[in-house]
DSSP file (Angstrom, degrees, kcal/mol; ACC not computed):
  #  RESIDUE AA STRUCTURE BP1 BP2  ACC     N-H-->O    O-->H-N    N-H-->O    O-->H-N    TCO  KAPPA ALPHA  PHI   PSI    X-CA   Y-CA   Z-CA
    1    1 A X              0   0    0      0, 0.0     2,-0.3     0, 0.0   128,-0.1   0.000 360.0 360.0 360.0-178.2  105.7   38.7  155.4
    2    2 A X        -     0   0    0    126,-0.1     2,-0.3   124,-0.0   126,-0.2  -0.879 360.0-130.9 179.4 124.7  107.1   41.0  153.0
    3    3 A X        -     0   0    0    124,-1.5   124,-0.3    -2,-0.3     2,-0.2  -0.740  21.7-132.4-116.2 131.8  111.3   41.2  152.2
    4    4 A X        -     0   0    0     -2,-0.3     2,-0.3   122,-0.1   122,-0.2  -0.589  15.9-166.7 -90.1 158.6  113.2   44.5  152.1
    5    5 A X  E     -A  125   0A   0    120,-1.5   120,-3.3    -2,-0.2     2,-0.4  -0.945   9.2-152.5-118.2 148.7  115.4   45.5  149.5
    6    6 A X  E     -A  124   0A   0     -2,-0.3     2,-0.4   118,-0.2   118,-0.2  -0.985   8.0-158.2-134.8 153.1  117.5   48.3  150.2
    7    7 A X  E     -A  123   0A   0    116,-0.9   116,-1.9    -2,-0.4     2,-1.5  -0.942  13.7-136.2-135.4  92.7  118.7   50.5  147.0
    8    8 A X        -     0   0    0     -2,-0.4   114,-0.2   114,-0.2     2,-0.1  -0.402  22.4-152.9  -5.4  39.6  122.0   52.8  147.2
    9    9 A X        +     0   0    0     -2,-1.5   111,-0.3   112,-0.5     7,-0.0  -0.253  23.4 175.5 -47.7 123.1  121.5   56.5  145.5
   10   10 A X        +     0   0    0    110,-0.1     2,-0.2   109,-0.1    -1,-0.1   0.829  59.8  59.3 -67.4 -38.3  124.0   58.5  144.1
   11   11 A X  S    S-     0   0    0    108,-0.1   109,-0.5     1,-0.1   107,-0.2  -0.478  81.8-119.0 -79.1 151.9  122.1   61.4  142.8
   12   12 A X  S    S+     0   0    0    107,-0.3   107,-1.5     1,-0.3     2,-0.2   0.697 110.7  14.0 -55.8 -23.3  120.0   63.8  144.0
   13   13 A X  S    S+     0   0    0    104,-0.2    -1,-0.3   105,-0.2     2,-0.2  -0.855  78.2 130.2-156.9 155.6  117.6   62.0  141.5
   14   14 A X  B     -E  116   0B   0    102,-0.8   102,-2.0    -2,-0.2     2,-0.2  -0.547  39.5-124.4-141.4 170.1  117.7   59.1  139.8
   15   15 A X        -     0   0    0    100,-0.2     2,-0.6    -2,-0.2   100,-0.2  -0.853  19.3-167.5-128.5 166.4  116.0   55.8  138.9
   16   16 A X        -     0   0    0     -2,-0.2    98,-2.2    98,-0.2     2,-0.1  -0.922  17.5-130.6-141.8 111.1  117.2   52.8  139.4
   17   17 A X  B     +F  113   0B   0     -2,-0.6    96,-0.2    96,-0.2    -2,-0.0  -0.402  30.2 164.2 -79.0 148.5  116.0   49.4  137.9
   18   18 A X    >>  +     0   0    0     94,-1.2     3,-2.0    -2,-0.1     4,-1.5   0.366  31.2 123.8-138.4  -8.1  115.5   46.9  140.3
   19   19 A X  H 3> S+     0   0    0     93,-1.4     4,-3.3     1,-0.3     5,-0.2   0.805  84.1  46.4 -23.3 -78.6  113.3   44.4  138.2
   20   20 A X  H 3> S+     0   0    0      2,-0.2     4,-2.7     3,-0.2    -1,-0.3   0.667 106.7  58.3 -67.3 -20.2  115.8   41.7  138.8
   21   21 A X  H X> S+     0   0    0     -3,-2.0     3,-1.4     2,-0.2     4,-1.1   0.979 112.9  48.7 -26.5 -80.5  115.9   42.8  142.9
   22   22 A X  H 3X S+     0   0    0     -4,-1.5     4,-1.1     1,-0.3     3,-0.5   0.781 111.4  44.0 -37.3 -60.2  112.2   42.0  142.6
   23   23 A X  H >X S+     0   0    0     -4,-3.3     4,-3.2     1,-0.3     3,-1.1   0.834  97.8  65.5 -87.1  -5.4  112.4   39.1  141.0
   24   24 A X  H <X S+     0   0    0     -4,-2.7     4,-3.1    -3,-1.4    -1,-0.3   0.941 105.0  53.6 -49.3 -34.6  115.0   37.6  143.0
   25   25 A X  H 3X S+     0   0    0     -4,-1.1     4,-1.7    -3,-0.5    -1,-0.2   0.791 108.8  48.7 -57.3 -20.1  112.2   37.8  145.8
   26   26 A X  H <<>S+     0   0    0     -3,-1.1     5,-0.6    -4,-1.1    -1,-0.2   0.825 117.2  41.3 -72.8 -41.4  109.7   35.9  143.5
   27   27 A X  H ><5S+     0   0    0     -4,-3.2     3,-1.6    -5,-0.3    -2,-0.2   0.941 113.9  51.2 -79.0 -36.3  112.3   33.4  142.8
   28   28 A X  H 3<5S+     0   0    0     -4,-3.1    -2,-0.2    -5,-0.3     2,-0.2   0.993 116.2  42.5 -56.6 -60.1  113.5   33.3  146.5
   29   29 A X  T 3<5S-     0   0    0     -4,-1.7    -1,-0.2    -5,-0.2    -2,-0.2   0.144 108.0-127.9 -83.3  22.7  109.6   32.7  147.8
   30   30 A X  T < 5 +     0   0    0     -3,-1.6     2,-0.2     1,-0.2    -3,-0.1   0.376  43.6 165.7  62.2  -8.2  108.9   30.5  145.3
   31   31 A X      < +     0   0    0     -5,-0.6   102,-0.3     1,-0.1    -1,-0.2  -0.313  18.2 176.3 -66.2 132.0  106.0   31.5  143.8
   32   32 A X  S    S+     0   0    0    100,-4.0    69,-1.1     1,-0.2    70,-0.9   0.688  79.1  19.8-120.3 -15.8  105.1   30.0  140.6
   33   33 A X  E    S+CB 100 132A   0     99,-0.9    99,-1.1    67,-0.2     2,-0.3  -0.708  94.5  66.6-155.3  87.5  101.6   31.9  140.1
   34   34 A X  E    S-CB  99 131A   0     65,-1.1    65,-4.0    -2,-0.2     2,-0.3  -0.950  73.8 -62.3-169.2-161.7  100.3   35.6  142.1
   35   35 A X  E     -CB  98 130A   0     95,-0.8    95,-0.9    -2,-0.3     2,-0.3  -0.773  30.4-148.8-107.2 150.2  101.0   38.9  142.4
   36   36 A X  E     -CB  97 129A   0     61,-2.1    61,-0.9    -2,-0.3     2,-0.7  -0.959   8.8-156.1-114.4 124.1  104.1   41.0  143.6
   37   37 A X  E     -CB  96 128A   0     91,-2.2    91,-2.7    -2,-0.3     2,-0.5  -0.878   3.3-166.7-123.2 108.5  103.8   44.6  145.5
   38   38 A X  E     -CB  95 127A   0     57,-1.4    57,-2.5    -2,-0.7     2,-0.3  -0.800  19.5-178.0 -74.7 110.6  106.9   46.7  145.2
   39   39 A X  E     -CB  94 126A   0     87,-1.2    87,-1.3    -2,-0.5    55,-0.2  -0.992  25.9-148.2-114.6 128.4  106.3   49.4  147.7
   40   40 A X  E     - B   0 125A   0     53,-0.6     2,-0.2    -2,-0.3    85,-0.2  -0.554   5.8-169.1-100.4 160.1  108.3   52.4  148.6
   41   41 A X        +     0   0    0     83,-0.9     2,-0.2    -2,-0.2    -1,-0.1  -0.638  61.4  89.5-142.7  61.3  107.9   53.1  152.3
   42   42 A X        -     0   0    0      3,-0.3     3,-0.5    -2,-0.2    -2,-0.1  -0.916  68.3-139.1-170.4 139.5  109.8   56.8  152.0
   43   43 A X  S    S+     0   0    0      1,-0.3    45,-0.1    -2,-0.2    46,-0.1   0.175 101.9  50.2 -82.6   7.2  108.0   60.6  151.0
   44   44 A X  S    S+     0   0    0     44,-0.1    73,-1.0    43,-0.1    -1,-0.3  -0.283 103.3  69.9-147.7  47.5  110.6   61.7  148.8
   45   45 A X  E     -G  116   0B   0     -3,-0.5    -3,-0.3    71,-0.2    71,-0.2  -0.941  57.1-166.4-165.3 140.7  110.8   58.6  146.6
   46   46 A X  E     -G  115   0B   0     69,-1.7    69,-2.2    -2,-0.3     2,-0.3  -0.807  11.7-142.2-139.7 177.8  108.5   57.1  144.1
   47   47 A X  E     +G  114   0B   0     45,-0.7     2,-0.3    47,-0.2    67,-0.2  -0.941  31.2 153.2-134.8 154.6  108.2   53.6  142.2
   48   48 A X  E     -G  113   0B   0     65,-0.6    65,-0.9    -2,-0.3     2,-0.5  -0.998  36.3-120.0-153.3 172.6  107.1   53.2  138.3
   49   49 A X  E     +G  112   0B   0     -2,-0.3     2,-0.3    63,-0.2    63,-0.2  -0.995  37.2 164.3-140.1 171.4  107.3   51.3  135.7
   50   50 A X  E     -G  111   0B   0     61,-2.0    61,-2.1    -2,-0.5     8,-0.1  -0.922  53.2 -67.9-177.5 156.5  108.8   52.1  132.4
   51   51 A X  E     -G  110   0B   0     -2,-0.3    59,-0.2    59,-0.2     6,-0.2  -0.278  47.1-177.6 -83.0 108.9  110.0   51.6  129.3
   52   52 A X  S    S+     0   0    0     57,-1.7    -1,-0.2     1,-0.1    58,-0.1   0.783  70.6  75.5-107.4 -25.3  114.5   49.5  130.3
   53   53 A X  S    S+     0   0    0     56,-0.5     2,-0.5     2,-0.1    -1,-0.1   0.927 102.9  24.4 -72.4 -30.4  115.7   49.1  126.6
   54   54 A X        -     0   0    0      1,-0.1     3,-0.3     2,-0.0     4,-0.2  -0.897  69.9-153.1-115.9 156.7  116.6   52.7  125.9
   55   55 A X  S    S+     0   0    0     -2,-0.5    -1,-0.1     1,-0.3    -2,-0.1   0.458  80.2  84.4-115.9  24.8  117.5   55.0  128.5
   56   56 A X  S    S+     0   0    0      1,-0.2    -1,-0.3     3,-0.2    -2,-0.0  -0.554  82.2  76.4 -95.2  53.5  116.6   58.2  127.3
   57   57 A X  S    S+     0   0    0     -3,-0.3     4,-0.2    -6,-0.2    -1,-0.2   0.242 102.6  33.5-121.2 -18.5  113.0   57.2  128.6
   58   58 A X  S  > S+     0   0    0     -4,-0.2     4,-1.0     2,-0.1    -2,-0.2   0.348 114.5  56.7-117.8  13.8  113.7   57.8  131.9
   59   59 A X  H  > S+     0   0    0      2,-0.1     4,-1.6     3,-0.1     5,-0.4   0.686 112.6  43.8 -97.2 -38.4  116.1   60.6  131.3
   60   60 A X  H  > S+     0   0    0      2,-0.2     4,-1.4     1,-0.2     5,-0.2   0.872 111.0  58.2 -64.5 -17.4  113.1   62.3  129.4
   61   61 A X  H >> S+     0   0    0     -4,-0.2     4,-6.4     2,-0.2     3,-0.9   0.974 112.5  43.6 -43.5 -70.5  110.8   61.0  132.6
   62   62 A X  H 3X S+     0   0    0     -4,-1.0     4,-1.7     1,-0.3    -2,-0.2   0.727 115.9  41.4 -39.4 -54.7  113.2   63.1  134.6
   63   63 A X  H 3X S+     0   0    0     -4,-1.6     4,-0.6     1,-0.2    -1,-0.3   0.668 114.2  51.0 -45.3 -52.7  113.4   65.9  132.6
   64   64 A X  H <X S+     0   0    0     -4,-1.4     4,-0.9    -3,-0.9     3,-0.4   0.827 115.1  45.6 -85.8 -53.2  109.5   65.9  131.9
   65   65 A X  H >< S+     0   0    0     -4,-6.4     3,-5.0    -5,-0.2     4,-0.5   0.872 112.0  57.6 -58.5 -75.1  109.0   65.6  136.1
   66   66 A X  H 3< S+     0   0    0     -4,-1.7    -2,-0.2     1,-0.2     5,-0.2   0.478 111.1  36.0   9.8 -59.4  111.7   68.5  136.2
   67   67 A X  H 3< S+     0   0    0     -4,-0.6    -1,-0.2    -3,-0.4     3,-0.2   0.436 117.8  57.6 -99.2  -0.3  109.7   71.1  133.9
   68   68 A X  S << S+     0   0    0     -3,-5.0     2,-0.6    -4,-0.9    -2,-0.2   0.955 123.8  12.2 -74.9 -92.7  106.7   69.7  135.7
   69   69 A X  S    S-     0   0    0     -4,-0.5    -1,-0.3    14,-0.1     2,-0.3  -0.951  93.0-145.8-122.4  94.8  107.7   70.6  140.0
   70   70 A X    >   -     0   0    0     -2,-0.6     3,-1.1    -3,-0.2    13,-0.2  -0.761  13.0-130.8 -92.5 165.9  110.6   72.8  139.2
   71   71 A X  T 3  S+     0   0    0     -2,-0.3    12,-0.2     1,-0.2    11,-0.2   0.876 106.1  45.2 -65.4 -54.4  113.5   72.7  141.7
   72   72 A X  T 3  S+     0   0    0      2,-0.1    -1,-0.2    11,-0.0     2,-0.1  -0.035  82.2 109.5-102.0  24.5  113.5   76.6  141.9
   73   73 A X  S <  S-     0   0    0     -3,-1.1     2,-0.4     1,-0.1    10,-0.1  -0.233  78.0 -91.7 -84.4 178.9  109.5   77.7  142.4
   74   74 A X        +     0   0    0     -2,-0.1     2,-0.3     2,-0.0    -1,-0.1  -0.880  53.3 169.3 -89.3 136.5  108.4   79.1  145.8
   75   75 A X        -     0   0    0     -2,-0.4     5,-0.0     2,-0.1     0, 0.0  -0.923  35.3-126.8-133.5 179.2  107.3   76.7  148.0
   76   76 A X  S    S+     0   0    0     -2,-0.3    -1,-0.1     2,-0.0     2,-0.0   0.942  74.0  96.6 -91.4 -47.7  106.4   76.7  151.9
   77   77 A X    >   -     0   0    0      1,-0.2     3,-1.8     2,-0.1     5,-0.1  -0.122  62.4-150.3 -43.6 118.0  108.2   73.9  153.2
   78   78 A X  T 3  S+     0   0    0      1,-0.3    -1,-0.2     2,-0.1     4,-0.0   0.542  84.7  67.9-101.9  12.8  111.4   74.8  154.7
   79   79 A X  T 3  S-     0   0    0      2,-0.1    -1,-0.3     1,-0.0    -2,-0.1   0.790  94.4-139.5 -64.3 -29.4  113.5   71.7  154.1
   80   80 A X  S <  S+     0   0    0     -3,-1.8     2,-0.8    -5,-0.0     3,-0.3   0.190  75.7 107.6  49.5  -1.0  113.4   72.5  150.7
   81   81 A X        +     0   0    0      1,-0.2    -2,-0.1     2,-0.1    -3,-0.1  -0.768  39.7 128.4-120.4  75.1  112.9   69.2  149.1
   82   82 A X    >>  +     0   0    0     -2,-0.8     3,-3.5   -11,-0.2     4,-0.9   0.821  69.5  60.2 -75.9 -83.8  109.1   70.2  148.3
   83   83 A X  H 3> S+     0   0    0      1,-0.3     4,-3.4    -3,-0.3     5,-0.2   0.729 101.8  46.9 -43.5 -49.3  109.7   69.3  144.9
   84   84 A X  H 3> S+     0   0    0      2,-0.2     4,-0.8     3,-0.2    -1,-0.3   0.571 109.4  63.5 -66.9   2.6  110.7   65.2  145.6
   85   85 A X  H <> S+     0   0    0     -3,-3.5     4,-1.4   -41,-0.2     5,-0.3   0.788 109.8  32.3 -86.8 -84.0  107.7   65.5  147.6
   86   86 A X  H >< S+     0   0    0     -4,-0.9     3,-1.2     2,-0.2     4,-0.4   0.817 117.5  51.8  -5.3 -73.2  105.6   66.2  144.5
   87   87 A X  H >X S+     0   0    0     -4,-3.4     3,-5.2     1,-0.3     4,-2.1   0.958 108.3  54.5 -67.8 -46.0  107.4   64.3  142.1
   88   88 A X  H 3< S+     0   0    0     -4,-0.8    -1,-0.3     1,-0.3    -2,-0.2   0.605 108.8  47.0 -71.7  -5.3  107.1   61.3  144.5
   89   89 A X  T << S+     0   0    0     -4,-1.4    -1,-0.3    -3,-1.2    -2,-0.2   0.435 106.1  59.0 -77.9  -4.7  103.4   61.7  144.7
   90   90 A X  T <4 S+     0   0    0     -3,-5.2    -2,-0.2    -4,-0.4    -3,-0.2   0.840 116.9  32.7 -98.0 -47.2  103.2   62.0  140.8
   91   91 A X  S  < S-     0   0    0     -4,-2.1    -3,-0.2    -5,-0.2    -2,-0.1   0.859 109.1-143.3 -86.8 -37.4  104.9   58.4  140.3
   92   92 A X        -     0   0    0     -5,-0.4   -45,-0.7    -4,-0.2    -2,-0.1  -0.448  19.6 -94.8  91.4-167.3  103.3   56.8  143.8
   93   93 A X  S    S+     0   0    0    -47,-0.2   -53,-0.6    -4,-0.1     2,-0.1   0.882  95.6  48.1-102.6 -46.7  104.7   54.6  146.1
   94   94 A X  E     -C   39   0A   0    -55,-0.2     2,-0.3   -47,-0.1   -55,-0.2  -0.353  44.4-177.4 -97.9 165.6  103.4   50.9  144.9
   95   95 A X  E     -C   38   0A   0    -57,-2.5   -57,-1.4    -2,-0.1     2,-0.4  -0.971  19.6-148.1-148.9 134.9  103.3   49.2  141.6
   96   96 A X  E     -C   37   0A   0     -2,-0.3     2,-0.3   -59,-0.2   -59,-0.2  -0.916  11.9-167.8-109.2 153.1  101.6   45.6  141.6
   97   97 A X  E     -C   36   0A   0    -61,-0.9   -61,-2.1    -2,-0.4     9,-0.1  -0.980  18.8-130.7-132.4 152.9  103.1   43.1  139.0
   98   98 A X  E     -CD  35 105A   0      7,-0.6     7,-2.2    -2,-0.3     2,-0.5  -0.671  25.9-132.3 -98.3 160.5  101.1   39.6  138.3
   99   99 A X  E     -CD  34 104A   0    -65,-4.0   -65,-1.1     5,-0.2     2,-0.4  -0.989  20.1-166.7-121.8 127.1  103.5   36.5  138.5
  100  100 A X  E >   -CD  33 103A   0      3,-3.6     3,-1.4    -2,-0.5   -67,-0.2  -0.982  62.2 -29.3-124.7 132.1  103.4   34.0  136.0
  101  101 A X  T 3  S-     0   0    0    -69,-1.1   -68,-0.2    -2,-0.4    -1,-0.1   0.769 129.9 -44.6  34.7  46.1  105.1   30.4  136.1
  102  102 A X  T 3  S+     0   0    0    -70,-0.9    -1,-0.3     1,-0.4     2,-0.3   0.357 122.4 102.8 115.2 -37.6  107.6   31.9  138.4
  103  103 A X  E <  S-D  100   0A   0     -3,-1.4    -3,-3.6   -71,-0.2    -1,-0.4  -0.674  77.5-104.7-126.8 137.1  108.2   35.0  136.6
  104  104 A X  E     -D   99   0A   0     -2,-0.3     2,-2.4    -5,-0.2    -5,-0.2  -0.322  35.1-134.0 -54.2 125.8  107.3   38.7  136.7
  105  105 A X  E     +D   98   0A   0     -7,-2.2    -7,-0.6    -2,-0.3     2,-0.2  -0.654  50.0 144.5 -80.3  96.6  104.7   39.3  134.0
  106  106 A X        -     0   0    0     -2,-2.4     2,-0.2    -9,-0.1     5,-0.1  -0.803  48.5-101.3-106.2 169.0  106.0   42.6  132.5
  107  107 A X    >   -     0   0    0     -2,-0.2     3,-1.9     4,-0.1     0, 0.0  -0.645  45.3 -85.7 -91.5 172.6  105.9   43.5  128.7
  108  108 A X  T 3  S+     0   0    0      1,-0.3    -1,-0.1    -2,-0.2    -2,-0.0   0.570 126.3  32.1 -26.0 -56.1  108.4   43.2  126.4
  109  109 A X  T 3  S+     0   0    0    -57,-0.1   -57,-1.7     2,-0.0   -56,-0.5  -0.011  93.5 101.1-111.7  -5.3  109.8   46.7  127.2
  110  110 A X  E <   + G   0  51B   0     -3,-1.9     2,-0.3   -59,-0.2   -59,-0.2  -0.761  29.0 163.8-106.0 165.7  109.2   47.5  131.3
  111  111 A X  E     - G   0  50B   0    -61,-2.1   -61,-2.0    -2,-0.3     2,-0.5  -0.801  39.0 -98.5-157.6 163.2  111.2   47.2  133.8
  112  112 A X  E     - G   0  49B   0     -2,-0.3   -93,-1.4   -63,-0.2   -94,-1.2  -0.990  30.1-157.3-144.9 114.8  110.9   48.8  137.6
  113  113 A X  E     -FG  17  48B   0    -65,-0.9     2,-1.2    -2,-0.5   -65,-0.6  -0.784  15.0-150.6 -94.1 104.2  112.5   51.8  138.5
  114  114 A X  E     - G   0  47B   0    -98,-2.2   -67,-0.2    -2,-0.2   -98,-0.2  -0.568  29.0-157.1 -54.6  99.9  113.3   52.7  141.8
  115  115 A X  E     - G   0  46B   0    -69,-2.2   -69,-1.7    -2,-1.2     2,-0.3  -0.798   6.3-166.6-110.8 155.3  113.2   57.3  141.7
  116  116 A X  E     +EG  14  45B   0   -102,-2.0  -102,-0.8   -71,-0.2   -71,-0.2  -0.912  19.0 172.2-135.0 146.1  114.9   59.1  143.9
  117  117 A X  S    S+     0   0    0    -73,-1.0  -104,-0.2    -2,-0.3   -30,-0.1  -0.118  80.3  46.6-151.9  44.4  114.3   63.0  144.5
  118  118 A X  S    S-     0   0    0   -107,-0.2  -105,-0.2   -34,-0.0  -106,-0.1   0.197  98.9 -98.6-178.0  65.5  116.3   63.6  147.4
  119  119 A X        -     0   0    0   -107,-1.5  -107,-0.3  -108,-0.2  -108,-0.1   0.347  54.5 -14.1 -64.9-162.3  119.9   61.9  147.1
  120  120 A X  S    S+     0   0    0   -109,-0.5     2,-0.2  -111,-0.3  -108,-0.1   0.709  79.4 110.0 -73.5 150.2  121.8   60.6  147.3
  121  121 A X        -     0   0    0   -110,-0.2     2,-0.7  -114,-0.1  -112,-0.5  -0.777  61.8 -65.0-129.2-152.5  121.0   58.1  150.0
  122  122 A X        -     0   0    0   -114,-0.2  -114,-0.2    -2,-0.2     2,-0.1  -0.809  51.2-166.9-114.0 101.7  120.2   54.8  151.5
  123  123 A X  E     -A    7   0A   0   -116,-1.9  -116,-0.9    -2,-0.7     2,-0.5  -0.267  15.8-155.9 -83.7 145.8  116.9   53.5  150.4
  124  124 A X  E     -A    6   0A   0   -118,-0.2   -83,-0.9    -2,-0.1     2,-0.6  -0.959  11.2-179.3-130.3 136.5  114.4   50.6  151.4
  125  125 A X  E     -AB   5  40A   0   -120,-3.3  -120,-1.5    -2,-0.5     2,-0.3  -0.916  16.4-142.8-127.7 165.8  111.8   49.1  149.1
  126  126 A X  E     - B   0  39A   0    -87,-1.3   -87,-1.2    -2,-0.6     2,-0.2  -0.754   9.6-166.2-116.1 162.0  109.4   46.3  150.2
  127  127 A X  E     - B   0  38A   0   -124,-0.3  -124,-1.5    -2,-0.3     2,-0.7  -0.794   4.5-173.6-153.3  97.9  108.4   43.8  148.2
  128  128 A X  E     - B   0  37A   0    -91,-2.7   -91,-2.2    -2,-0.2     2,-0.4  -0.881   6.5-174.9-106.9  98.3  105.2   41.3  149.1
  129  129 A X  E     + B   0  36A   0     -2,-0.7   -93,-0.2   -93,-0.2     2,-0.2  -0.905   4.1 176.3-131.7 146.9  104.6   38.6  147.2
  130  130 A X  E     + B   0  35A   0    -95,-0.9   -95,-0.8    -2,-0.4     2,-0.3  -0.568  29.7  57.3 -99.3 148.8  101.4   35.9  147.3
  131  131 A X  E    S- B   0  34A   0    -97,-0.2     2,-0.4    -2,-0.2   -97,-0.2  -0.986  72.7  -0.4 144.7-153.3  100.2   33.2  145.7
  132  132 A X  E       B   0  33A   0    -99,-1.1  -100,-4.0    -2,-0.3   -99,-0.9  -0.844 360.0 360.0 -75.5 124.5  100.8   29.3  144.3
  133  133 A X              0   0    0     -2,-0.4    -1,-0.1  -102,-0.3  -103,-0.0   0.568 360.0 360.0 -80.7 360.0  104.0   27.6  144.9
């Protein structure tokens, strides 16, 4: 089984930490020793993880996708939102995180960021996790 979260955008892009979403599901399912997969189940949305103490590290992410898949290139697709297609294939959909005593194993300094590149909406992210109780 596998517990949705669903994540609020304002922007037309964003990130959004959700590390503590996540780990209320760790803590909810009990799991004292496994792995967690945060998956985004959406083509115009991506998942990472990254660097939560300052937060010019995920505006220079943005910025950096930005000069990367600009907004304003030609592309074929006639929705327009080619570019969140892109970026969200450049970041991916899943991130696995190992669980230890209970706890998300991150370093010091990550945190998991929900991106959005084609807000705002109403988002779903999945969350699986397995292991010892």
């Amino acid at each position: 089984m596998y517990r949705e979260l669903s994540v609020k955008t304002r922007l037309r892009e964003e990130c959004v930490p959700i590390t503590a979403l996540v780990q209320g599901v760790v803590k909810e399912e009990g799991i004292r020793d496994g792995w967690c997969v945060v998956y985004v189940p959406h083509t115009t949305a991506g998942i990472t993880i990254q660097e939560n103490a300052d937060p010019d590290v995920i505006e220079d992410l943005m910025a950096g996708l930005d000069r990367m898949v600009p907004q304003n290139a030609l592309y074929q697709h006639e929705e327009g939102n080619s570019p969140a297609h892109i970026k969200a294939s450049l970041l991916g959909s899943s991130v696995t995180v190992f669980i230890e005593e209970g706890k998300l194993l991150l370093g010091t300094w990550q945190g998991i960021f929900f991106c959005e590149f084609d807000g705002p909406r109403h988002r779903r992210v999945w969350v699986k996790v397995s292991g010892i109780k």
